[in-house]
C-alpha positions in Angstrom: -2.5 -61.0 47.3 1.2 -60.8 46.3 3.3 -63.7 46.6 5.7 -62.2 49.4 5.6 -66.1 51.1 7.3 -67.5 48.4 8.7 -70.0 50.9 11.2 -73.4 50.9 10.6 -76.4 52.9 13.8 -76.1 54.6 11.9 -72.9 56.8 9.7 -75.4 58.0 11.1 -75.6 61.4 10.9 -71.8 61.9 7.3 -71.5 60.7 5.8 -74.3 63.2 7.6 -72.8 66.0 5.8 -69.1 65.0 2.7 -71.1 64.3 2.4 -73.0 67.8 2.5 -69.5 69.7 0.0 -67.7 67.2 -2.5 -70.0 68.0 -1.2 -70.0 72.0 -1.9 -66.5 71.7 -5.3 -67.4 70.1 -5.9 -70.1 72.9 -5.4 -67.6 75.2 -8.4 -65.5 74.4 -10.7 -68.5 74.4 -11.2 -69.3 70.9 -10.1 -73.1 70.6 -11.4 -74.5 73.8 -11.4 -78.3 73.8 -9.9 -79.2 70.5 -11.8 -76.6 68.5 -9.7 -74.7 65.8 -7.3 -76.1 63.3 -4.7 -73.7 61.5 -2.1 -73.7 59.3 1.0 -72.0 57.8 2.0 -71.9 53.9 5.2 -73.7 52.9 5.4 -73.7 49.2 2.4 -72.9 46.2 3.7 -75.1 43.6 3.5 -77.9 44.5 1.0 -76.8 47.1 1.9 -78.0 50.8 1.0 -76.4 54.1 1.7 -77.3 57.8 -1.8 -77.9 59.7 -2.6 -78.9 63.4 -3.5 -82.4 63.8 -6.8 -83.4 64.5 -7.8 -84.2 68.2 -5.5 -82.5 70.0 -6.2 -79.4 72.5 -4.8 -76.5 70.5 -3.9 -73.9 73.4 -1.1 -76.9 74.4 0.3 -77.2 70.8 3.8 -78.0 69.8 5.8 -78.5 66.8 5.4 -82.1 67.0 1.7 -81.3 66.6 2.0 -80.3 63.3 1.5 -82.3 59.7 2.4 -81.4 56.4 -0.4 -81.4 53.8 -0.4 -81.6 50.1 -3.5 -80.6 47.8 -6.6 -81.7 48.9 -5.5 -81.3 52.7 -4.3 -85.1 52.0 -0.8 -85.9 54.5 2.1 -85.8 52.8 4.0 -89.2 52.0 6.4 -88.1 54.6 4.0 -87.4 57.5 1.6 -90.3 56.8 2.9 -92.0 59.8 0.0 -93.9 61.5 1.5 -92.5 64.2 1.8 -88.9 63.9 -1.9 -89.0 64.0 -3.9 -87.4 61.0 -4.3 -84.0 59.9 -7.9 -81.6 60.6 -10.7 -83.1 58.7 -11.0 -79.4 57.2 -7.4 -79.5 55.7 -9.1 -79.8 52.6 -10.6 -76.2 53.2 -7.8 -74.4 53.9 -6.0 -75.7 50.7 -8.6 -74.2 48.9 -8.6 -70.9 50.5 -4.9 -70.9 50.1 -5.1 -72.0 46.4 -7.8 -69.2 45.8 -6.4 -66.0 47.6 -2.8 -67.3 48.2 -2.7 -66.6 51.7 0.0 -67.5 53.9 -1.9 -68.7 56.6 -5.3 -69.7 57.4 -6.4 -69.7 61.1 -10.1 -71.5 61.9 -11.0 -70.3 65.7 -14.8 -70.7 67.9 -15.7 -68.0 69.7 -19.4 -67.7 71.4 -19.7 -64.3 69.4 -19.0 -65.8 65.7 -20.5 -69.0 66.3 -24.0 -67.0 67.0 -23.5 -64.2 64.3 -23.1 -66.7 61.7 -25.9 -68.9 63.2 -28.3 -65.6 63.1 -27.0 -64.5 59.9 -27.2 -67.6 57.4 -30.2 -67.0 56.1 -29.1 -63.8 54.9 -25.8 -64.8 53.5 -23.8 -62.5 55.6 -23.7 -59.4 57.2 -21.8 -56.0 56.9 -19.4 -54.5 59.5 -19.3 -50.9 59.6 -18.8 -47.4 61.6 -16.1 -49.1 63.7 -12.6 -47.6 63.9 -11.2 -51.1 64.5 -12.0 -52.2 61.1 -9.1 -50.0 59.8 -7.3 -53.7 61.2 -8.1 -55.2 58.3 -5.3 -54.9 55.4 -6.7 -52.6 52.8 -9.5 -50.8 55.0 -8.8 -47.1 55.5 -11.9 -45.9 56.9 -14.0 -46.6 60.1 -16.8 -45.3 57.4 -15.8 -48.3 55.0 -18.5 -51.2 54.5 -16.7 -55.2 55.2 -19.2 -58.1 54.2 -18.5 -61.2 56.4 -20.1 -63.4 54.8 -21.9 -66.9 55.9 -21.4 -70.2 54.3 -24.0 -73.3 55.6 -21.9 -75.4 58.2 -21.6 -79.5 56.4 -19.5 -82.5 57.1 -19.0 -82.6 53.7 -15.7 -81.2 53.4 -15.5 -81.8 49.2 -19.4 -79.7 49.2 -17.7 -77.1 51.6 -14.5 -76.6 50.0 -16.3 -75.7 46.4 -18.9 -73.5 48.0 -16.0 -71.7 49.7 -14.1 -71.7 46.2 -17.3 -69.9 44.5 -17.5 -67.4 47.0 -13.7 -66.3 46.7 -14.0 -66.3 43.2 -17.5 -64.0 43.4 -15.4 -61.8 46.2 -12.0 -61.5 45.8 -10.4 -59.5 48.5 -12.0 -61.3 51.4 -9.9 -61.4 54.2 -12.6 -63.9 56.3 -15.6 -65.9 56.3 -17.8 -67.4 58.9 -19.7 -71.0 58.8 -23.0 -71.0 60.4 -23.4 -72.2 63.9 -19.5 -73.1 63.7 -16.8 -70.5 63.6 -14.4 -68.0 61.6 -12.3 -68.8 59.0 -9.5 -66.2 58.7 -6.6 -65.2 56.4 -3.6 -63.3 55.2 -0.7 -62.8 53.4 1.2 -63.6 56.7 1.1 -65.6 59.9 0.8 -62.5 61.9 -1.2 -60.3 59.3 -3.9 -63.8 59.5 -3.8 -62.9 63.7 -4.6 -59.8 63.2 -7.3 -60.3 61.3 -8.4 -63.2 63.6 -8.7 -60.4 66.7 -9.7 -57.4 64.6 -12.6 -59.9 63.3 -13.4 -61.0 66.9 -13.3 -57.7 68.4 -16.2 -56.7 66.2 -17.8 -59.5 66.3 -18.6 -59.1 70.2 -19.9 -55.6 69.3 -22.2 -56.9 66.7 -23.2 -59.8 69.3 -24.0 -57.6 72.1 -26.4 -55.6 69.9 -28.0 -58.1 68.2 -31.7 -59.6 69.8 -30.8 -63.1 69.3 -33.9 -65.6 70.3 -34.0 -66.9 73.3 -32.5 -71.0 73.9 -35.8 -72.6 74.5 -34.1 -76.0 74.7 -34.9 -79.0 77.4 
């Protein structure tokens, strides 16, 4: 991915306020219900520091004020370690890798129903390919409705240090991934841009309900 986001801290302001509605937008559709989802924006590779939502908070209300910046490790910065402007996502610490690894510009973690079951169904197998849709030609680099796109599907953990080096092995054994799904949990989503990682986010979604609706889940046989 070229560096085309080789951005200052000084467009920090701008870049929350496009933030906040991206992931309105993403509210919208029903994909951070509660306070599902965390996403961030990239504002500068070296030294690496992002702005990320706060923990706790419902996302499809989100303001600028919302918003923390982040250094390596998804640790808050000196300057936003204010007890009281409450603490970044507990998976900052993924999306620093996934910026680090494919240098993305943002990184936007929604919960759908449709990905939450695929990847549930699909983590024994790793993954599963998306293919035959004309809606994959969505996804930067993708051409063809004919061309084959491997989601693949990482084991969910609260272990954010174990998740974060799985995630950087499977970057490094695909490069050019433009998503990734965590069993039972949701999709993790990328690109160069805030509004090239939405697009992905709804191309992603969109064929994820097609896969759901044809695929013979087992039944819920809980109490």
């Amino acid at each position: 991915m070229t560096d085309t986001l080789s951005l200052q801290l000084d467009a920090a302001p701008s870049l929350a306020e496009g933030l906040c509605r991206v992931v309105r937008e993403l509210g919208a559709q029903g994909w951070c219900q509660g306070t599902g989802g965390n996403f961030s924006v990239t504002l500068s590779r070296d030294p690496l520091r992002l702005l990320i939502t706060r923990s706790g908070l419902d996302k499809r209300r989100l303001g600028a004020g919302d918003l923390l910046e982040v250094g390596p490790g998804g640790a808050a910065a000196p300057a936003a370690s204010n007890p009281e402007s409450g603490r970044p996502s507990a998976e900052a610490a993924l999306h620093c890798r996934i910026v680090s690894r494919t240098g993305a510009g943002a990184v936007l973690h929604v919960h759908s129903v449709a990905d939450t079951l695929l990847g549930e169904h699909f983590a024994g197998r790793g993954g599963f390919t998306l293919s035959g849709y004309e809606m994959l030609k969505g996804l930067e680099g993708v051409a063809s409705h004919l061309e084959e796109v491997f989601v693949p599907v990482l084991a969910n953990s609260q272990d954010m240090a174990l998740l974060s080096g799985e995630i950087e092995l499977l970057l490094d054994r695909r490069p050019g991934l433009h998503g990734l799904l965590l069993a039972g949990h949701g999709l993790y989503a990328w690109g160069e841009t805030l509004e090239q990682a939405r697009r992905h986010v709804e191309i992603f979604e969109f064929l994820f309900d097609c896969v759901a609706r044809r695929t013979p889940f087992e039944p819920f046989c809980g109490g």
